[in-house]
Predicted model as a PDB file, atoms N, CA, C, CB and O in Angstrom, pLDDT in the B-factor column:
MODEL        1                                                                  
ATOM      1  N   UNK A   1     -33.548  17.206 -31.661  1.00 88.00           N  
ATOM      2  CA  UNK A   1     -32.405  18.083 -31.939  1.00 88.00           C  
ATOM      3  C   UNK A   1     -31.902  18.748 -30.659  1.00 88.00           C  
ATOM      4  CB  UNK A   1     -32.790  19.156 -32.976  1.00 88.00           C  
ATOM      5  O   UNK A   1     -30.680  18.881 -30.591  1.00 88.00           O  
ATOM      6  N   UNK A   2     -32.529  19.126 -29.777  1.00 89.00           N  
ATOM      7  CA  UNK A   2     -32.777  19.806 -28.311  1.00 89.00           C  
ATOM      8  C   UNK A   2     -31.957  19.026 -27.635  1.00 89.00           C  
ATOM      9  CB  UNK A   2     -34.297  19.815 -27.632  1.00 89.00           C  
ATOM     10  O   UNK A   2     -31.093  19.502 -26.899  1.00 89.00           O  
ATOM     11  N   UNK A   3     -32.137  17.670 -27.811  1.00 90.00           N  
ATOM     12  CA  UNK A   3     -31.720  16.613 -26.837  1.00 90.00           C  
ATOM     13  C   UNK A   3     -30.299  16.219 -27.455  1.00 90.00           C  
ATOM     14  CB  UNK A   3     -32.856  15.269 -26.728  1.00 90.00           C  
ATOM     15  O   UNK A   3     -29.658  15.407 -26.789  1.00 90.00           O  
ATOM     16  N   UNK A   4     -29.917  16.525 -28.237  1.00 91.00           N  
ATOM     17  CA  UNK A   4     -29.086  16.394 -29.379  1.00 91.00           C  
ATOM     18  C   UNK A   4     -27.555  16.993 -28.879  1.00 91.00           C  
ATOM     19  CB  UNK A   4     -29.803  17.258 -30.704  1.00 91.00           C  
ATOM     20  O   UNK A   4     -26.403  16.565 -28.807  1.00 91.00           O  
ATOM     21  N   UNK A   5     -28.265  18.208 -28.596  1.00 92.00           N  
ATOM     22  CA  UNK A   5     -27.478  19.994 -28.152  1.00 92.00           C  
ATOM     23  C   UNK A   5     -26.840  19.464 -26.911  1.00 92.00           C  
ATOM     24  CB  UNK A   5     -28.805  21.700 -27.665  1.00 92.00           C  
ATOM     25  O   UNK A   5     -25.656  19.170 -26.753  1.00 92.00           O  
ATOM     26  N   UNK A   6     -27.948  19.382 -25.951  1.00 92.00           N  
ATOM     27  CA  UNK A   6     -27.941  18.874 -24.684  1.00 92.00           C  
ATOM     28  C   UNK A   6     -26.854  17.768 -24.119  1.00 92.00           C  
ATOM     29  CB  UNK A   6     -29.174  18.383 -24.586  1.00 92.00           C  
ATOM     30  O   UNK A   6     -26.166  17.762 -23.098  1.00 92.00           O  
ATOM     31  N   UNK A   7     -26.966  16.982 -25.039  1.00 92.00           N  
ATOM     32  CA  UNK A   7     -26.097  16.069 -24.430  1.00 92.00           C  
ATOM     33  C   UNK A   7     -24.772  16.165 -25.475  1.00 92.00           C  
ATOM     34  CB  UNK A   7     -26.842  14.500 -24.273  1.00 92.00           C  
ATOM     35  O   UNK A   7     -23.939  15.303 -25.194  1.00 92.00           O  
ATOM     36  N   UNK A   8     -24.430  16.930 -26.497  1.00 94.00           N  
ATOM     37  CA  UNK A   8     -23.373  17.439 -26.718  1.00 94.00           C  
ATOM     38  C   UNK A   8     -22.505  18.144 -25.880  1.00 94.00           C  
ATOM     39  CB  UNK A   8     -23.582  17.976 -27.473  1.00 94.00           C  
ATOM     40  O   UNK A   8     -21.365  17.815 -25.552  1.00 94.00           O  
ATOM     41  N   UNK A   9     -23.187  19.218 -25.535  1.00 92.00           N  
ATOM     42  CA  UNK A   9     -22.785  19.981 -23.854  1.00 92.00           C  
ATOM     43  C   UNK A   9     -22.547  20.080 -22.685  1.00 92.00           C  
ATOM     44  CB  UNK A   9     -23.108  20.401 -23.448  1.00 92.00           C  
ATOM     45  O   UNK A   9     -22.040  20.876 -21.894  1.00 92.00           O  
ATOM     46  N   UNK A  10     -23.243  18.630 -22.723  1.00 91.00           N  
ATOM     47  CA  UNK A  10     -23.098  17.720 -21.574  1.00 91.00           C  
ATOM     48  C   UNK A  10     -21.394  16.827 -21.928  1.00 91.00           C  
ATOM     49  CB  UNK A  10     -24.722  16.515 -21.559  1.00 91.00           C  
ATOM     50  O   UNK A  10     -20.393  16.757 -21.216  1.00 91.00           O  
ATOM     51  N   UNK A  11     -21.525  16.556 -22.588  1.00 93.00           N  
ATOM     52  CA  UNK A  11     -19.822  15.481 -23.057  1.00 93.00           C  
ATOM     53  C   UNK A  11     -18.654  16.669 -22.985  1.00 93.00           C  
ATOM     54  CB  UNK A  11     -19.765  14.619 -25.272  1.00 93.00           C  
ATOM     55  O   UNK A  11     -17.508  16.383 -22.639  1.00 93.00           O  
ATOM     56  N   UNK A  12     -19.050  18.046 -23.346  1.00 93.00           N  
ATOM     57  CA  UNK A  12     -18.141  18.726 -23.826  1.00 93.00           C  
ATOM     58  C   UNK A  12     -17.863  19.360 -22.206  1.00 93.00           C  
ATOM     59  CB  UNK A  12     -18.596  19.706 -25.200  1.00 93.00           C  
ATOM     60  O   UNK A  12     -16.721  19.462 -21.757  1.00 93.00           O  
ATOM     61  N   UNK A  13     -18.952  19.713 -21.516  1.00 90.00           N  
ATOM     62  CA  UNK A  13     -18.558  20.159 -19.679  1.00 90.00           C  
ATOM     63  C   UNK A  13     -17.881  18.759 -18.759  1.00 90.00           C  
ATOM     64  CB  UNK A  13     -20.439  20.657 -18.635  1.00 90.00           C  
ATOM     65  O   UNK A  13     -17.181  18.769 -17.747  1.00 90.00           O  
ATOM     66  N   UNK A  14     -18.418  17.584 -19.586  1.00 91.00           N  
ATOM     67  CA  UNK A  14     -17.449  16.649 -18.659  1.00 91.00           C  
ATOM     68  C   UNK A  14     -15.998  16.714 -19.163  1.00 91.00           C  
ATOM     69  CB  UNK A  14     -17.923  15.015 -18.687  1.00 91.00           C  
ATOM     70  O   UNK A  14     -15.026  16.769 -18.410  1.00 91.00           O  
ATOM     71  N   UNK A  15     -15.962  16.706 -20.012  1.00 92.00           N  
ATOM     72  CA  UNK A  15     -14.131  16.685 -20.516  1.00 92.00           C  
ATOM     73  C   UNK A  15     -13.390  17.929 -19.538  1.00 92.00           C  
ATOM     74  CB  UNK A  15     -13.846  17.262 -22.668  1.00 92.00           C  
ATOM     75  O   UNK A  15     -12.758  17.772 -18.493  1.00 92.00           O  
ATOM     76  N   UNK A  16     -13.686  19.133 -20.225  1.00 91.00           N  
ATOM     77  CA  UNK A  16     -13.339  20.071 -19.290  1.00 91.00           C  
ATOM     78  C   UNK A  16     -13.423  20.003 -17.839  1.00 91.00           C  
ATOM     79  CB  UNK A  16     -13.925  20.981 -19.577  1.00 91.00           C  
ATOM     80  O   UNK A  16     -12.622  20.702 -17.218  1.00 91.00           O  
ATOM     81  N   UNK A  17     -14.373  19.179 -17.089  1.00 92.00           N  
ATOM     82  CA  UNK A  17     -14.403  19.268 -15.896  1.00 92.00           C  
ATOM     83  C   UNK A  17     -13.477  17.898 -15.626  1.00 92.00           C  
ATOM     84  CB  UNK A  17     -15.888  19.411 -15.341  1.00 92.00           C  
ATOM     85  O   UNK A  17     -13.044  17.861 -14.475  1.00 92.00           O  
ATOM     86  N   UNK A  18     -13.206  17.098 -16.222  1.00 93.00           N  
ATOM     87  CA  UNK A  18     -12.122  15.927 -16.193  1.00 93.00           C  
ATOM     88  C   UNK A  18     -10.522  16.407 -16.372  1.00 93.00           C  
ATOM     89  CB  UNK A  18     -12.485  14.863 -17.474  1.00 93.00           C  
ATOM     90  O   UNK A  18      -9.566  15.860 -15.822  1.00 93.00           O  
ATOM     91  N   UNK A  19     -10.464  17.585 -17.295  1.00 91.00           N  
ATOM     92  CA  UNK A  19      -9.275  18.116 -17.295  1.00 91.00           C  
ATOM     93  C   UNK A  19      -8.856  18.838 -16.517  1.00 91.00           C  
ATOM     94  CB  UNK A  19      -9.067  18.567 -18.087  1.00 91.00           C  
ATOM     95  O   UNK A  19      -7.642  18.808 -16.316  1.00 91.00           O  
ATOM     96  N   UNK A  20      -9.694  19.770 -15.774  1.00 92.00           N  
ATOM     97  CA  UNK A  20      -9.629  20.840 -14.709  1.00 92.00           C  
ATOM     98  C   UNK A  20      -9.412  19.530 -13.487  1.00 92.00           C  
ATOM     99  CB  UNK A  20     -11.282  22.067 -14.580  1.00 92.00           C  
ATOM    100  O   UNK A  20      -9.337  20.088 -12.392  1.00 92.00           O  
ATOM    101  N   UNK A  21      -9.333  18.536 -13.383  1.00 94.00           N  
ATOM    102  CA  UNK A  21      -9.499  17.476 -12.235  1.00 94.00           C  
ATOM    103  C   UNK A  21      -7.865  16.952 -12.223  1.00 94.00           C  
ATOM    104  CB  UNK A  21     -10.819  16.063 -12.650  1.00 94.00           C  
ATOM    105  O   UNK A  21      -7.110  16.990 -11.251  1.00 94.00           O  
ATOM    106  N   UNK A  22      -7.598  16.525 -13.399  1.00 95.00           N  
ATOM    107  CA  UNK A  22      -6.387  15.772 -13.963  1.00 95.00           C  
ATOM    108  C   UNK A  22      -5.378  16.436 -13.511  1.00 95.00           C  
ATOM    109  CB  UNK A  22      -6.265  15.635 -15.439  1.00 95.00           C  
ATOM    110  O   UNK A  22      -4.436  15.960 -12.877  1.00 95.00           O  
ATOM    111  N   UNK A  23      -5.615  18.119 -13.973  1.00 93.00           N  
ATOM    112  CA  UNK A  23      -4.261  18.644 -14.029  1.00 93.00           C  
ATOM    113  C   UNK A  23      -3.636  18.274 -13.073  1.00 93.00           C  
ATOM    114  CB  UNK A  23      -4.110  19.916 -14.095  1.00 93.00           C  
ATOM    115  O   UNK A  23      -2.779  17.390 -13.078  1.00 93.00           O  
ATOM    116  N   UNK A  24      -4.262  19.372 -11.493  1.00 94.00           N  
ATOM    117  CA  UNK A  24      -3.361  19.756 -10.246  1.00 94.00           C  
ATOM    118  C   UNK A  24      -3.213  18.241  -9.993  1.00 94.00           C  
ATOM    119  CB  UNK A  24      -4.089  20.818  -8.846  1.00 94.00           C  
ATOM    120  O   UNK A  24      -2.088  18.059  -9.526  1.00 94.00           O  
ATOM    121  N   UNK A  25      -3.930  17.008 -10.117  1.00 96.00           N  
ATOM    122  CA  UNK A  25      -4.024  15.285  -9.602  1.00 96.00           C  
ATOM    123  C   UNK A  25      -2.619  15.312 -10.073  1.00 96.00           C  
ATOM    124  CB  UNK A  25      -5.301  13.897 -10.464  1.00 96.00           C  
ATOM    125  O   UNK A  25      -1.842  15.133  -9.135  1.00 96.00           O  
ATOM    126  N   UNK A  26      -1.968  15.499 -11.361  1.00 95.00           N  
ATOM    127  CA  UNK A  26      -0.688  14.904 -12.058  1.00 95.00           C  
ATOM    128  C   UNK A  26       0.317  15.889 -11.464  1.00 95.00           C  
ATOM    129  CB  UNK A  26      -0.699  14.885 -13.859  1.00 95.00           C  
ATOM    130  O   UNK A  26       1.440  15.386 -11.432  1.00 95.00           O  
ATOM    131  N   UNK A  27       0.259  17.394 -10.882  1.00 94.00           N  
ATOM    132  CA  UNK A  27       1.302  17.836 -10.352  1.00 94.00           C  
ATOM    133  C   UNK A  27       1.247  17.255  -8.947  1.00 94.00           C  
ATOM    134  CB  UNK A  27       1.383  19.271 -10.472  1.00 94.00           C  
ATOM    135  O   UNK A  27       2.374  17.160  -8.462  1.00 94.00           O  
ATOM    136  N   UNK A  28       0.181  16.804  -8.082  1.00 96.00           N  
ATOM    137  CA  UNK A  28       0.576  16.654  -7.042  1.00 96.00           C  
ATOM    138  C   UNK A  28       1.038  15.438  -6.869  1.00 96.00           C  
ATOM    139  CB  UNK A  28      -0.170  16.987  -6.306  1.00 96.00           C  
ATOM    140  O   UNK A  28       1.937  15.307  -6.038  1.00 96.00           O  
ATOM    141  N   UNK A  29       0.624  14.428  -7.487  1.00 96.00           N  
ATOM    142  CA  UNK A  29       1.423  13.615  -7.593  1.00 96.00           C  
ATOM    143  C   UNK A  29       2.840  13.330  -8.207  1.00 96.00           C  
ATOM    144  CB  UNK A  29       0.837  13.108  -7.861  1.00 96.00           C  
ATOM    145  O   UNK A  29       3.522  12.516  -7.584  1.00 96.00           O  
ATOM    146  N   UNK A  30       3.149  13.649  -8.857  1.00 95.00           N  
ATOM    147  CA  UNK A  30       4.727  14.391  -9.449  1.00 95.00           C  
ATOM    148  C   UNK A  30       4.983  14.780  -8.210  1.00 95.00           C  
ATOM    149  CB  UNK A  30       4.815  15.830 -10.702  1.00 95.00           C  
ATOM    150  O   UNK A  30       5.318  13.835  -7.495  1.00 95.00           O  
ATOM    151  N   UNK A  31       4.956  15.760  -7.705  1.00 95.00           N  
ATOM    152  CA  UNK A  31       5.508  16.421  -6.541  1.00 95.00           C  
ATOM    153  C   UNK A  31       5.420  15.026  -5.365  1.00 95.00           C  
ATOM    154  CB  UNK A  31       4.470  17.989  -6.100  1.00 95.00           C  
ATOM    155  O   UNK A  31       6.490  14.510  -5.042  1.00 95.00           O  
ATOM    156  N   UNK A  32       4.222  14.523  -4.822  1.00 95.00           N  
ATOM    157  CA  UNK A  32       4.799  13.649  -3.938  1.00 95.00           C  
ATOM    158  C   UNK A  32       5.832  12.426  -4.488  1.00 95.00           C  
ATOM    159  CB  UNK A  32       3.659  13.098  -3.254  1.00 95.00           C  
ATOM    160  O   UNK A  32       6.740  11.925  -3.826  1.00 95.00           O  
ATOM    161  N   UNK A  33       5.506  12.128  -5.676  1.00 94.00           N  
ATOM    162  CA  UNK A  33       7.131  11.126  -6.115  1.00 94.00           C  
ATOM    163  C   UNK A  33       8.074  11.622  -5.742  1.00 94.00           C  
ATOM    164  CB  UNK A  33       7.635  10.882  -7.586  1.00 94.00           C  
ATOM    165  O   UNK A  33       8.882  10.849  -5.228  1.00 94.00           O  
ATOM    166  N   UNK A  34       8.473  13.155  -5.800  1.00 94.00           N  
ATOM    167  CA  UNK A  34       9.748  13.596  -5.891  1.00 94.00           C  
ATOM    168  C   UNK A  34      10.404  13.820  -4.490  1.00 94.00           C  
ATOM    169  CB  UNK A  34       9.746  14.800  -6.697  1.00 94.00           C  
ATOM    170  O   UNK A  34      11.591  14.018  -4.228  1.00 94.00           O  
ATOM    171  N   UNK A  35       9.175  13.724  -3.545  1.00 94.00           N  
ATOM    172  CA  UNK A  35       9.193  14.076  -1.717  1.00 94.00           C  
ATOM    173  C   UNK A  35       9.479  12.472  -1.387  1.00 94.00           C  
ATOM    174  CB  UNK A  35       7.272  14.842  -0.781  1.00 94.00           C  
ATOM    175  O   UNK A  35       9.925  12.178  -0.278  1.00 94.00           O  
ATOM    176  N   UNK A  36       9.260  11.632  -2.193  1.00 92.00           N  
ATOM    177  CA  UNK A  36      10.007  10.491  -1.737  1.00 92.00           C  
ATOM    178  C   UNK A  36      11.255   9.990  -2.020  1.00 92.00           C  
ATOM    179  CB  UNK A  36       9.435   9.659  -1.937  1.00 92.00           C  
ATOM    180  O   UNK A  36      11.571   8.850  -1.680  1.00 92.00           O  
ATOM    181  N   UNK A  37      12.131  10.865  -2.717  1.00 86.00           N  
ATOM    182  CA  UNK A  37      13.557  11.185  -2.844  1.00 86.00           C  
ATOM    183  C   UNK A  37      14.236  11.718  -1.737  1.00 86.00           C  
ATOM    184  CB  UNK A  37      13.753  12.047  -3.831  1.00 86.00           C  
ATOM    185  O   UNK A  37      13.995  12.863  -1.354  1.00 86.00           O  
ATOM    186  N   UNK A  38      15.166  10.909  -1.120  1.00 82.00           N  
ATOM    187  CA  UNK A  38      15.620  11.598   0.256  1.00 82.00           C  
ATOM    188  C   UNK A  38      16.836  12.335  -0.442  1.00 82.00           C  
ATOM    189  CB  UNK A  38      16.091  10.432   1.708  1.00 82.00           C  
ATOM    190  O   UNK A  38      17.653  12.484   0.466  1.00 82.00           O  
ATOM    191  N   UNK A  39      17.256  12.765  -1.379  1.00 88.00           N  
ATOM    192  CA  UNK A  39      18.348  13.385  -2.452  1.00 88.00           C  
ATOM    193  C   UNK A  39      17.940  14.861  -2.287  1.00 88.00           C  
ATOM    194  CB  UNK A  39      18.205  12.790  -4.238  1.00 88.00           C  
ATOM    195  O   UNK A  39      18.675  15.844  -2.377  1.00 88.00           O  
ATOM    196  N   UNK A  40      16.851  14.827  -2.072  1.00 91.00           N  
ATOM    197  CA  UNK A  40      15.996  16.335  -2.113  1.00 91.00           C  
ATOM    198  C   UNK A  40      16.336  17.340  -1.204  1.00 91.00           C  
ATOM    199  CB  UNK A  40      14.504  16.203  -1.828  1.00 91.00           C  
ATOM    200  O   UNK A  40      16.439  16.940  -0.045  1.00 91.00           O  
ATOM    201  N   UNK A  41      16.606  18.909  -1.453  1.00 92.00           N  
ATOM    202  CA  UNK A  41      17.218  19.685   0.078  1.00 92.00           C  
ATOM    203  C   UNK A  41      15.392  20.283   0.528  1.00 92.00           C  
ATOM    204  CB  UNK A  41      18.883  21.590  -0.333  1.00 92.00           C  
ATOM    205  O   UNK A  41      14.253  20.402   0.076  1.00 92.00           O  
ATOM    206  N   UNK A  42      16.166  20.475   1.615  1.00 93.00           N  
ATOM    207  CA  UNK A  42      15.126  21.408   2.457  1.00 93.00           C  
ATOM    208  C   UNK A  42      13.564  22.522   1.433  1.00 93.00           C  
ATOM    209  CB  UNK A  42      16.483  22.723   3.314  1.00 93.00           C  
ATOM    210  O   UNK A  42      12.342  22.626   1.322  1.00 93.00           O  
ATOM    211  N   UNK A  43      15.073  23.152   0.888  1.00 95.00           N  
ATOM    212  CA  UNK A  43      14.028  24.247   0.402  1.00 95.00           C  
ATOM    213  C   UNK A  43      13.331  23.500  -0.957  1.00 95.00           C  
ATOM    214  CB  UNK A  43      14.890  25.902  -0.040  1.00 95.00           C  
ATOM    215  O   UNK A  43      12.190  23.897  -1.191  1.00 95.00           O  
ATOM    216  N   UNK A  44      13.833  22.538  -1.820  1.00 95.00           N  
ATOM    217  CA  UNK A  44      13.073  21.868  -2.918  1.00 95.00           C  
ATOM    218  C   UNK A  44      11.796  21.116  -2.170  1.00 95.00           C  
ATOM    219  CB  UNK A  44      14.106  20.746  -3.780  1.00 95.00           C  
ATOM    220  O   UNK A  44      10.705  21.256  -2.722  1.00 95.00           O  
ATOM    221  N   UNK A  45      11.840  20.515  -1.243  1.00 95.00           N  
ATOM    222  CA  UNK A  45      10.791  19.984  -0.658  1.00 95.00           C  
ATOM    223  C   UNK A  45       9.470  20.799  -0.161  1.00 95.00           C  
ATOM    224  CB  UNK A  45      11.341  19.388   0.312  1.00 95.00           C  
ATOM    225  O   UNK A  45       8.287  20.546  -0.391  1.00 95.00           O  
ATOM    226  N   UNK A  46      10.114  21.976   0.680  1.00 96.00           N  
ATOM    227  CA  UNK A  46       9.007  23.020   0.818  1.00 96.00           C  
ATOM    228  C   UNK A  46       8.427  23.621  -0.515  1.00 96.00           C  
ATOM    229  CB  UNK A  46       9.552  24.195   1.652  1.00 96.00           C  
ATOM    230  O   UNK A  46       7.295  24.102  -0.489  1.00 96.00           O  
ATOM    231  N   UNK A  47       9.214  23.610  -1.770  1.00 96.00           N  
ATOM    232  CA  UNK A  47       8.884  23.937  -2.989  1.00 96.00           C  
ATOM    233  C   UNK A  47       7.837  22.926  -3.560  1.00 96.00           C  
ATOM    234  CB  UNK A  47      10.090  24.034  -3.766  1.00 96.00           C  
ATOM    235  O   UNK A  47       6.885  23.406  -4.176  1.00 96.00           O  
ATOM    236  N   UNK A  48       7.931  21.466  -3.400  1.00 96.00           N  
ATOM    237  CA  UNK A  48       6.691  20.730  -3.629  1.00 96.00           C  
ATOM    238  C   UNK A  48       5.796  20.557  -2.474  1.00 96.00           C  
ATOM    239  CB  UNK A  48       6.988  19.451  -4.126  1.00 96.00           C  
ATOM    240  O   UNK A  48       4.710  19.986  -2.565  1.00 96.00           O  
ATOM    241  N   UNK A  49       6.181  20.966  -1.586  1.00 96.00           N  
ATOM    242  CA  UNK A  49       4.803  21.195  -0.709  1.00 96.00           C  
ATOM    243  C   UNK A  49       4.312  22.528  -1.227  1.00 96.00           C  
ATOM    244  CB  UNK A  49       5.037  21.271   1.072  1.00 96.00           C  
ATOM    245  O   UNK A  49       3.236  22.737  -1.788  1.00 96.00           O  
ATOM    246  N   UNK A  50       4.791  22.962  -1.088  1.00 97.00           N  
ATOM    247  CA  UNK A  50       3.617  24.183  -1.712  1.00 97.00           C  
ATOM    248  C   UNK A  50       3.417  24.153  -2.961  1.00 97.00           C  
ATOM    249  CB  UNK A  50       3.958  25.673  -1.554  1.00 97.00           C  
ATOM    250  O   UNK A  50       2.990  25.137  -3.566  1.00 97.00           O  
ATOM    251  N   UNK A  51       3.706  22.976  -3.554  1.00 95.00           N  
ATOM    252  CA  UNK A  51       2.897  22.994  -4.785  1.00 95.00           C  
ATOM    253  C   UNK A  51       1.875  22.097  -4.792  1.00 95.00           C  
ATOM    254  CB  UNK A  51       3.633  22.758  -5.913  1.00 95.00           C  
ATOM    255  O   UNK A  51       1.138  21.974  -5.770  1.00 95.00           O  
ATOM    256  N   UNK A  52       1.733  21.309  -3.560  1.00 97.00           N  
ATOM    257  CA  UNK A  52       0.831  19.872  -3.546  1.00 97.00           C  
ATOM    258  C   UNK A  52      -0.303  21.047  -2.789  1.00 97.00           C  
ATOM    259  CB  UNK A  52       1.575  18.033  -2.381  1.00 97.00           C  
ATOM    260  O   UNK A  52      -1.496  20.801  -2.967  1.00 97.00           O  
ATOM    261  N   UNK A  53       0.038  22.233  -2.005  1.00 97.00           N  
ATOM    262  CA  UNK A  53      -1.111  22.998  -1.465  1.00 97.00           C  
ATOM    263  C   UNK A  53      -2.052  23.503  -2.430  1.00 97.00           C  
ATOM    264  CB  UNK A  53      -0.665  24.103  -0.719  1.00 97.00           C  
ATOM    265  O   UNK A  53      -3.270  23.677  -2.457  1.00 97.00           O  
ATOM    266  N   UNK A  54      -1.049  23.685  -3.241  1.00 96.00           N  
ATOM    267  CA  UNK A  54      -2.032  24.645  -4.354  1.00 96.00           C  
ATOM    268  C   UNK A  54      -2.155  23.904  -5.142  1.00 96.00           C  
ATOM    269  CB  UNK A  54      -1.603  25.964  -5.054  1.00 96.00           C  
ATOM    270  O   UNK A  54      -2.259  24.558  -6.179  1.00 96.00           O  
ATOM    271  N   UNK A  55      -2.223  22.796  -5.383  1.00 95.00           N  
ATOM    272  CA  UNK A  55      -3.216  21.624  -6.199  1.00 95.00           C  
ATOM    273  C   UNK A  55      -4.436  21.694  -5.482  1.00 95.00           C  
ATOM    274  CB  UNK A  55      -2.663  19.926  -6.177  1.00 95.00           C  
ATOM    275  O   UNK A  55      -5.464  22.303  -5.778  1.00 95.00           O  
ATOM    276  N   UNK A  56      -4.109  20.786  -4.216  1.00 97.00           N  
ATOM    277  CA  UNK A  56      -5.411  21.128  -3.523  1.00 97.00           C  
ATOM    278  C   UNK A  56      -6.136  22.192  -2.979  1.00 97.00           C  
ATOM    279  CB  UNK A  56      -5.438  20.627  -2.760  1.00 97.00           C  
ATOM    280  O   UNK A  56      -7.109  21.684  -2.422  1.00 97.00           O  
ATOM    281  N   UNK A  57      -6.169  23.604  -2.833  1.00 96.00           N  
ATOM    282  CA  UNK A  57      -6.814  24.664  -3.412  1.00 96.00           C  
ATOM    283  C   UNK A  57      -7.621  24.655  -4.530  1.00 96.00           C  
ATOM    284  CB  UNK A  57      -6.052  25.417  -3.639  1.00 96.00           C  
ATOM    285  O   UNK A  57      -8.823  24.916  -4.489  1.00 96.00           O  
ATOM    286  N   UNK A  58      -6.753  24.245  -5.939  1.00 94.00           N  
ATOM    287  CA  UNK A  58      -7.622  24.192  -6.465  1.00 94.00           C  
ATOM    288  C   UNK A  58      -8.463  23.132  -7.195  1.00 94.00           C  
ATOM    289  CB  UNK A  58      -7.359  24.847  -6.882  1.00 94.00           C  
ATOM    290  O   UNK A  58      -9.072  23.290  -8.253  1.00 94.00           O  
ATOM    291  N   UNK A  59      -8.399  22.204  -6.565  1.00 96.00           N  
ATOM    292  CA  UNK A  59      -9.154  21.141  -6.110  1.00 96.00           C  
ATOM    293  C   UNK A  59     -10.012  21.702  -5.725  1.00 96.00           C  
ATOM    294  CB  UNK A  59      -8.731  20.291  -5.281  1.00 96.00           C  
ATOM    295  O   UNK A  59     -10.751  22.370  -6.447  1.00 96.00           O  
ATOM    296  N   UNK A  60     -10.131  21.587  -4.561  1.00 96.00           N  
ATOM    297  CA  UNK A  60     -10.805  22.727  -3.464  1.00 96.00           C  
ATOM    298  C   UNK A  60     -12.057  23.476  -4.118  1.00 96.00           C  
ATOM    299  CB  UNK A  60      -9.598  24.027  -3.025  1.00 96.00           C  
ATOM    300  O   UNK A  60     -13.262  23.409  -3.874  1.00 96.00           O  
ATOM    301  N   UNK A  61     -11.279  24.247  -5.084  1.00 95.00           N  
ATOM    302  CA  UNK A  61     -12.051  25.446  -5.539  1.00 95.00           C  
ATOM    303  C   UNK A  61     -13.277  24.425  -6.447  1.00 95.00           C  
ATOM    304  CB  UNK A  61     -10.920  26.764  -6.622  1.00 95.00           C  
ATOM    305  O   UNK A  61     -14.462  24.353  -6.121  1.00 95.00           O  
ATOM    306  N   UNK A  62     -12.693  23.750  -7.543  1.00 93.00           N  
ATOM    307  CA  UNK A  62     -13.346  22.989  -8.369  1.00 93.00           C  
ATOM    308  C   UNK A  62     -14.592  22.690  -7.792  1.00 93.00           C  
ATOM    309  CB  UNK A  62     -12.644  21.899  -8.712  1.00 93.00           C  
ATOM    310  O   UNK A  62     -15.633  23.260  -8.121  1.00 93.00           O  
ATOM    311  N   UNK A  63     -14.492  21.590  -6.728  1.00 94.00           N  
ATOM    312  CA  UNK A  63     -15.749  21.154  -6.422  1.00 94.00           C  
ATOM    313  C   UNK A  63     -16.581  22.317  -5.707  1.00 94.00           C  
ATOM    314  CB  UNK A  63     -15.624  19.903  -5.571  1.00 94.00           C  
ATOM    315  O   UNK A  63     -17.805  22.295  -5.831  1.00 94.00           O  
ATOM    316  N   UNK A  64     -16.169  23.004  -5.205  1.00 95.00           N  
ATOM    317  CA  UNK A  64     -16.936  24.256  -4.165  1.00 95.00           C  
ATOM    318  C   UNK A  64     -18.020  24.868  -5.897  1.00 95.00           C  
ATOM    319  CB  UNK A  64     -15.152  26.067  -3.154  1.00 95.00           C  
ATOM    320  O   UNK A  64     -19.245  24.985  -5.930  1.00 95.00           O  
ATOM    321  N   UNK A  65     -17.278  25.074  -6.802  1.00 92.00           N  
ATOM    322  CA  UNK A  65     -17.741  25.721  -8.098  1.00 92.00           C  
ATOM    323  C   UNK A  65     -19.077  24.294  -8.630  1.00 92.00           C  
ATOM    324  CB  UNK A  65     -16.004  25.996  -9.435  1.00 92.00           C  
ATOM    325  O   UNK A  65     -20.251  24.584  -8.859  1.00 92.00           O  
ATOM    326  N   UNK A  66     -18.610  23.061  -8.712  1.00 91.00           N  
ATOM    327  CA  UNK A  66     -19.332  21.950  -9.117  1.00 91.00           C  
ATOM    328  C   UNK A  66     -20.665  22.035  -8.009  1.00 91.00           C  
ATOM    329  CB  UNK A  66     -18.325  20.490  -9.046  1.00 91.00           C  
ATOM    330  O   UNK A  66     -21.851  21.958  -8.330  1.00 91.00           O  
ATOM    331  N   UNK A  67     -20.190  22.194  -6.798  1.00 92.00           N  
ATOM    332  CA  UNK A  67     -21.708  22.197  -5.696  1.00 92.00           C  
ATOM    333  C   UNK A  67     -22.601  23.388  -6.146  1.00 92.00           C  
ATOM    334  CB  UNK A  67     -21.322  22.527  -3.776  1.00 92.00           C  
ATOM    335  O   UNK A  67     -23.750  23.309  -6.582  1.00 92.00           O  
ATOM    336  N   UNK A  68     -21.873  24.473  -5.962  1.00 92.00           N  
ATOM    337  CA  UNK A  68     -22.633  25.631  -6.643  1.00 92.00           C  
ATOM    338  C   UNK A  68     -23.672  25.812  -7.733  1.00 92.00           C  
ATOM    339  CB  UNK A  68     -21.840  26.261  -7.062  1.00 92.00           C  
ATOM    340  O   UNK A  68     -24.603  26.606  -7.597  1.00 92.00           O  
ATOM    341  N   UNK A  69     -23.459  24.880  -9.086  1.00 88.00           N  
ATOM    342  CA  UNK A  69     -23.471  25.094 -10.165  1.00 88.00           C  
ATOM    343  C   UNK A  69     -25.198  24.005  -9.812  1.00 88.00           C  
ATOM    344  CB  UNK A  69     -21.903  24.715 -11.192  1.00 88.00           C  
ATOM    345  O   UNK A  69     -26.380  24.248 -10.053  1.00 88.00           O  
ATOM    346  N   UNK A  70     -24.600  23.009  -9.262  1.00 85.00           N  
ATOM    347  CA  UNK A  70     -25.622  21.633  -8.938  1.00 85.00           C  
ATOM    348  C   UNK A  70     -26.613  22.364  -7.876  1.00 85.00           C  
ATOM    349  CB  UNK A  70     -24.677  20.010  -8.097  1.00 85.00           C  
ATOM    350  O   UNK A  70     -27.741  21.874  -7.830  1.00 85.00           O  
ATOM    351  N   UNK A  71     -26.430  23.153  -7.260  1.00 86.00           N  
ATOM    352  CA  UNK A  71     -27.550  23.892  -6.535  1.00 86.00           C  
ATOM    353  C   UNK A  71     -28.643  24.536  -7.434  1.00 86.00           C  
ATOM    354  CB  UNK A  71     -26.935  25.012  -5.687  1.00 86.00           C  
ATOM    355  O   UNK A  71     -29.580  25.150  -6.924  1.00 86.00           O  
TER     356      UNK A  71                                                      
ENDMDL                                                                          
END                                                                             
C-alpha cells in the first residue's frame, strides 16, 4: 500500500514538474517564432526578448529548486 502512495506521488510530482517545464518552453518559443518576423518593430521585439529572459529565469529557477530537492 506504501509503495502504492509512493509511486502515486511520484506520477503526480512528475506531471507538475513536466508542466512547470512546458509552460515558459511554449512562450519562449512563441516568442522566438515571432522574432523571426522581420514585420516586427523595435520595441515588440525587445518585448519578446524579455519575455524569452524570463522563461529562462524561470527555467533557471526550476532546476536550481529540482537540484535542491535531489540533495
Amino acid at each position: 500500500r506504501a509503495l502504492e502512495e509512493t509511486d502515486k506521488l511520484y506520477k503526480i510530482f512528475l506531471n507538475s514538474v513536466s508542466h512547470e517545464f512546458k509552460t515558459p518552453l511554449t512562450a519562449i518559443n512563441g516568442s522566438v517564432s515571432l522574432l523571426f518576423n522581420n514585420e516586427i518593430d523595435l520595441q515588440n521585439r525587445f518585448n519578446l526578448l524579455k519575455e524569452i529572459q524570463i522563461g529562462c529565469g524561470k527555467l533557471n529557477r526550476l532546476v536550481d529548486n529540482l537540484l535542491d530537492i535531489s540533495r
